[in-house]
N, C-alpha and C positions, 0 to 999 in steps of 0.2 A: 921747300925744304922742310924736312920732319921736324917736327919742337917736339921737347921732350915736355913732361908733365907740368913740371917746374917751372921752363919758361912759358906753356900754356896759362897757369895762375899767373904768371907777372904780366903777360897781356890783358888780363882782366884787373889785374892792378888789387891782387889779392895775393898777400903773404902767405907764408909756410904756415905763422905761429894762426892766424886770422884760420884758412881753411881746417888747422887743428880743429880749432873749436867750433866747428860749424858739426852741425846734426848729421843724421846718416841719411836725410833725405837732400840736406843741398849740398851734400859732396856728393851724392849721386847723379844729382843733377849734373854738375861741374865733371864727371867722370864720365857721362854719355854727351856731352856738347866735345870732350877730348875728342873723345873715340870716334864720333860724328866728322870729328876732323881728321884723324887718322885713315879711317875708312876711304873720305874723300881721295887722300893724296896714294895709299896704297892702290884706288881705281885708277889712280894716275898714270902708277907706275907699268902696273897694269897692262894698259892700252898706248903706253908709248910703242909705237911701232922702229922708232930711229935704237930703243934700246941701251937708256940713258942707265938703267939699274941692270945689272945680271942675274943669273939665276942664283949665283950664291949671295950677292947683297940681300936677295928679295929675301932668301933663305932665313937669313941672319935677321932679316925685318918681321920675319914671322916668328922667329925665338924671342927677339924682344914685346914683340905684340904677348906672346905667351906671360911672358915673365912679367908686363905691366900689368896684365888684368889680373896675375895671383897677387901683386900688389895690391890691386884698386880692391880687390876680393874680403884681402888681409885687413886691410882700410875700413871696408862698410862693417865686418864681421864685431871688427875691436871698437867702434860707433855703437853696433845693434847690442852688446854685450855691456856697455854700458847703460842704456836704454832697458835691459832688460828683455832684449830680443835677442834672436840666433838668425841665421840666413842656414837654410837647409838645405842640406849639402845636394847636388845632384850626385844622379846614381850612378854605378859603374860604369853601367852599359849607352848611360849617355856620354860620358868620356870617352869611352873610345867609338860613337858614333861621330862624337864631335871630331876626334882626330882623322876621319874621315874627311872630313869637309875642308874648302877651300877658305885661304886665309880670309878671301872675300864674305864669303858668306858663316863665317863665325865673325868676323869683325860685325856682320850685318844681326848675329843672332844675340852678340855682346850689349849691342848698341840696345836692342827691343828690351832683352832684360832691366839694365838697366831704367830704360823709360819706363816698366811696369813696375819695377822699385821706388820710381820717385810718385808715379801715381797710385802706389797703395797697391800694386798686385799681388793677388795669392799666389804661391809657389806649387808646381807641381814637376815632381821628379824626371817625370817625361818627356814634357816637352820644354824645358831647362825654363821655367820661370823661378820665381822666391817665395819663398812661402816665411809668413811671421807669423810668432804663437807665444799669449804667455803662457806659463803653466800654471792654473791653481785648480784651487779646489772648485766646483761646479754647485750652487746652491739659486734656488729660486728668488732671493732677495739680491744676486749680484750678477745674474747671469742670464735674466729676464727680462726683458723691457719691449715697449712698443704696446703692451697688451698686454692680456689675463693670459697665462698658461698653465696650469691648465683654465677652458672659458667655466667660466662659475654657471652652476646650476640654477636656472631662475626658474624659481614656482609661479605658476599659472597666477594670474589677477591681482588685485591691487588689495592689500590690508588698508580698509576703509576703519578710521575713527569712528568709533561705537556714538552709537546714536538714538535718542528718544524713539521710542515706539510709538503709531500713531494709533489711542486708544480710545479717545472722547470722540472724536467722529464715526465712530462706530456703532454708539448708543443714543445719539442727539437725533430729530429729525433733520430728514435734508428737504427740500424745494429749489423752486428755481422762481426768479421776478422778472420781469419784462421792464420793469421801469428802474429809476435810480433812486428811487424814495416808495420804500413799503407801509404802508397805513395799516391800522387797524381800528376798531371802536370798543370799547370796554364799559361794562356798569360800574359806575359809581355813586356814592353819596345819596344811599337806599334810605328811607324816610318812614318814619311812623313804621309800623305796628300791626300784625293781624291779631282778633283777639273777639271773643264774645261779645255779644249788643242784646243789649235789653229788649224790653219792647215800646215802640215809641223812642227809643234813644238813636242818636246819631250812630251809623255804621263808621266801620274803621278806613282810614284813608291813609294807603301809601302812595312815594312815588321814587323817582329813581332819577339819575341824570346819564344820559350816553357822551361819553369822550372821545375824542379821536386821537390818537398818540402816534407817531410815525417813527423811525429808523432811516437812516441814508446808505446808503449802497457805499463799500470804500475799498480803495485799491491796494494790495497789497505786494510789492515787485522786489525782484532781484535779477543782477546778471553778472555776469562772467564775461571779461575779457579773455581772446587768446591769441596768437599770434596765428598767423596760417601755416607758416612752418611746421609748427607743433601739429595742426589740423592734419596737416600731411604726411606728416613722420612718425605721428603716434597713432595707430588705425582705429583706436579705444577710446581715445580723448574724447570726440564729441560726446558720444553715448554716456561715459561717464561726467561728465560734466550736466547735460541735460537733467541724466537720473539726480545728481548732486543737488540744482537749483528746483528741480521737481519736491526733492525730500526735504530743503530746508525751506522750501517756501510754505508746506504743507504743516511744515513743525511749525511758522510762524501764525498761522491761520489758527490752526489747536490752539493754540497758546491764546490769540487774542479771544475765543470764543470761549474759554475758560476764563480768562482775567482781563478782558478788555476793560478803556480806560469808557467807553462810551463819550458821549458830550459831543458829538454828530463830528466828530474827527479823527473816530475809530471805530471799532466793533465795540458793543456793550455788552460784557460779560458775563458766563454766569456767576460766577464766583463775585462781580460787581451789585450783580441786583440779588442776591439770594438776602431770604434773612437770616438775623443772627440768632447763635442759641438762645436759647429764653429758659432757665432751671426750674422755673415754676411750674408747674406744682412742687418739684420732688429737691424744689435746693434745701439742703441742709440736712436730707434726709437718708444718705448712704454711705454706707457702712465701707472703706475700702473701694471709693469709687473709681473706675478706671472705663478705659477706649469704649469698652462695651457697655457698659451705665450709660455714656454719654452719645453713643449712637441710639439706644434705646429711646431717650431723651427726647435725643432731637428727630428721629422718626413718630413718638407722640406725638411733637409740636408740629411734624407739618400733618397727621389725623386730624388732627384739631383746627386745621386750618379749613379741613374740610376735603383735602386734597385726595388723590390714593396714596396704595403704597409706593417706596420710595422703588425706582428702578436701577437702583446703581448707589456704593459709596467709591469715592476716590480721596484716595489714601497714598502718602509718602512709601516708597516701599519698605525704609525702616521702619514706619508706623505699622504694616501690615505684618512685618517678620514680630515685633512686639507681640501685636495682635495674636499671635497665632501660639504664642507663650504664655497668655493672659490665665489663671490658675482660678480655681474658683473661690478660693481667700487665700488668707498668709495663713493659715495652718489646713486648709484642705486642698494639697497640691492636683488633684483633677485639675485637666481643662476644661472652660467651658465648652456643657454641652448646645449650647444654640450658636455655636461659629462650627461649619460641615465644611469639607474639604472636597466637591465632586468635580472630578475631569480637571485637577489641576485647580482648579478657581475657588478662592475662598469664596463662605456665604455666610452674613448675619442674618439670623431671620428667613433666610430664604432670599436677603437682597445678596447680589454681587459685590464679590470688594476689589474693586479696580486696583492695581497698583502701578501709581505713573510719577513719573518726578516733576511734571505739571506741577505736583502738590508738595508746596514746601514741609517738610517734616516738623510734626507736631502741630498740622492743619489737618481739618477734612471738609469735606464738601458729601451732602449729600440730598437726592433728591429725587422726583420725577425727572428724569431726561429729556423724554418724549416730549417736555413744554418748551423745550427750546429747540428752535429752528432756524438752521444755515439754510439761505436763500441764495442762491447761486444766480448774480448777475451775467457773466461769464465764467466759462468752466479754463483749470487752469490752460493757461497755452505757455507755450517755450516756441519763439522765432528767433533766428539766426541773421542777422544783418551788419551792414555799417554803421558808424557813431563817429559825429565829429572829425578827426584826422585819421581813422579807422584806415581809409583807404590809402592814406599815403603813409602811413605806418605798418601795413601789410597783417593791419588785426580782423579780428572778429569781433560783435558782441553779439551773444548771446545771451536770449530775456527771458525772465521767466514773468509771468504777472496773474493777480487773480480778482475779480471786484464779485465780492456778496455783501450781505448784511446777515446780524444775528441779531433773531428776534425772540421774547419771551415780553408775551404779553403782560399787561399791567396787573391782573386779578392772578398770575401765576406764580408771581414770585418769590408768593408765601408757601412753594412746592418745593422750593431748594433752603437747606440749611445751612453754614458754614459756622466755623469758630474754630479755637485753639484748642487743644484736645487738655493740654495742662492748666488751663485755665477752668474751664469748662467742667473737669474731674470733681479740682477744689471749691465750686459752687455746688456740685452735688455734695458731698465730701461733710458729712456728722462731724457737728461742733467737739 
């Protein structure tokens, strides 16, 4: 026996006012499990051969089948409108192909709609599906997702953090040692006197003592962890990582051969063994003394040491931009003429003025270079390996490592100068 809609819901033991308030998706549902039944008993009727319905009952079952689904239509429409959706309309010409068709197979085209309503179907006029749509306005913050659209323009390589320049190993000697501990012998503790002799008088007697002084070889490492993911997903990463532990191992090395702490547990520096300014002869004796008096200075003191000229000053690079502003008094604005400007590179005297941030500003360093020598134990290497839980953590380390020694023999280290440039001014600097 056919149910009508109504006692269809009260077999599911859902009310009129209950189905009100349900969504336009589970009344849809509940309107294709109908109709799935209606369909049913209509094949029934159908295929009764004894002839239990006649042609005008069926007739009349097919006006009612018409009239319920403009209902159930009316139904979702006054749901979707509230929602903020519309159900769009089919088109002429699929109404009267539909009226073409057997109550069967609209009962059967009814039923599919339906189901691609309750599972979210687009609508197309055509072939009688539903279509939903809000209407607004169309903007790239509302209407975008999953991704960039448009995909953002990506510049080629990596903007790498600015970085010391490597400028002292350029000017230093290099070597290389075979062993872990470099020796050397040195004169010291020179005695007595050459000097005229009488006749009959005793000749003059010197003599000297030889020392042995050594240095030790020391390591100086870093490495990078990375995941292998990363190794395989970024095709750059190693490369740029290797050059990274390459360049900051190499800035560490500069550094200690410039300032090492020495005491056979590091590199021993030049900036550690140089000596200090000495004002004498000329303290007290200038007039507006400034950077360039005081490199004067202390290139005397190391002539005086017996040494050569100096091969190089390194200098703060504010110290150098000063430098290069230095006037030749407070009333005769020239600049000095013995600081020349050739190929870019300042020069006092004809020496180089480095400029490196090595050099804390309002420091200088200056001297023969050439007396100090990097010994190269091992030259740098970068290996790639496992470490610890490396492997069951799915990483990498990568190493970077380097063993030398820096040496500056005993009798040379009255070849480098250092001191504070403000301090050093006001010892030359007229009472």
């Amino acid at each position: 026996m056919k149910k009508s809609f109504l006692e269809f819901l009260q077999s599911k033991e859902i009310s009129q006012e209950k189905f009100d308030g349900m969504t336009a998706d589970q009344k849809a549902e509940l309107y294709n499990d109908y109709n799935t039944e209606l369909k049913a008993y209509i094949e029934t009727l159908e295929k009764d051969v004894n002839g239990k319905a006649s042609k005008e009952e069926i007739d009349a079952l097919k006006d009612e089948l018409r009239a319920e689904r403009a209902n159930q239509l009316e139904s979702l429409n006054k749901a979707l409108r509230e929602m903020g959706l519309a159900i769009k309309a089919v088109s002429e010409k699929s109404n009267k192909s539909e009226s073409k068709k057997s109550i069967k197979e609209r009962l059967v085209d009814f039923a599919d709609k339906l189901n691609t309503l309750v599972k979210g179907g687009k609508a197309d006029a055509q072939n009688g599906q539903f279509a939903f749509k809000v209407a607004g306005d169309m903007l790239l913050s509302t209407n975008v997702s999953g991704g960039n659209i448009p995909v953002e323009d990506r510049l080629p390589g990596v903007n790498m953090v600015p970085s010391r320049a490597i400028r002292l190993m350029d000017i230093i000697s290099r070597g290389r040692t075979a062993s872990n501990v470099v020796s050397w012998v040195y004169q010291a503790n020179q005695d007595g006197s050459v000097d005229y002799t009488a006749e009959g008088a005793v000749k003059n007697q010197i003599d000297f003592d030889l020392v042995v002084a050594n240095e030790s070889v020391q390591k100086i490492t870093a490495f990078i962890k990375v995941s292998t993911e990363m190794l395989n997903d970024i095709d750059y990463i190693e490369s740029m990582i290797r050059a990274e532990l390459l360049k900051e191992l190499l800035k560490k090395v500069e550094l200690e051969v410039y300032s090492g702490a020495g005491g056979g547990s590091a590199l021993n520096g030049i900036f550690t063994q140089a000596s200090a300014f000495v004002a004498a002869p000329f303290a007290g004796t200038i007039d507006e003394a400034n950077l360039v008096d005081v490199l004067t200075v202390a290139a005397n003191q190391i002539a005086l040491a017996e040494h050569d000229a100096p091969t190089a000053v390194l200098l703060n690079p504010s110290d150098v931009a000063a430098l290069k502003m230095v006037k030749v008094s407070s009333t005769d604005k020239r600049y000095v003429e013995r600081l020349a400007m050739v190929g870019g590179m300042l020069s006092f005297d004809g020496i180089p003025i480095i400029p490196t941030t090595l050099v804390t500003q309002d420091t200088y360093l200056i001297g023969d270079f050439s007396k100090c020598m990097l010994l190269d134990r091992e030259d740098v290497t970068i290996e790639i390996g496992l470490d610890g839980n490396d492997w069951t953590k799915n990483m990498r380390t990568i190493l970077a490592e380097y063993r030398g020694v820096n040496v500056i023999k005993n009798n040379d280290t009255t070849a480098f100068v250092k001191g504070t440039i403000s301090t050093d001014a006001a010892l030359l600097e007229t009472p």
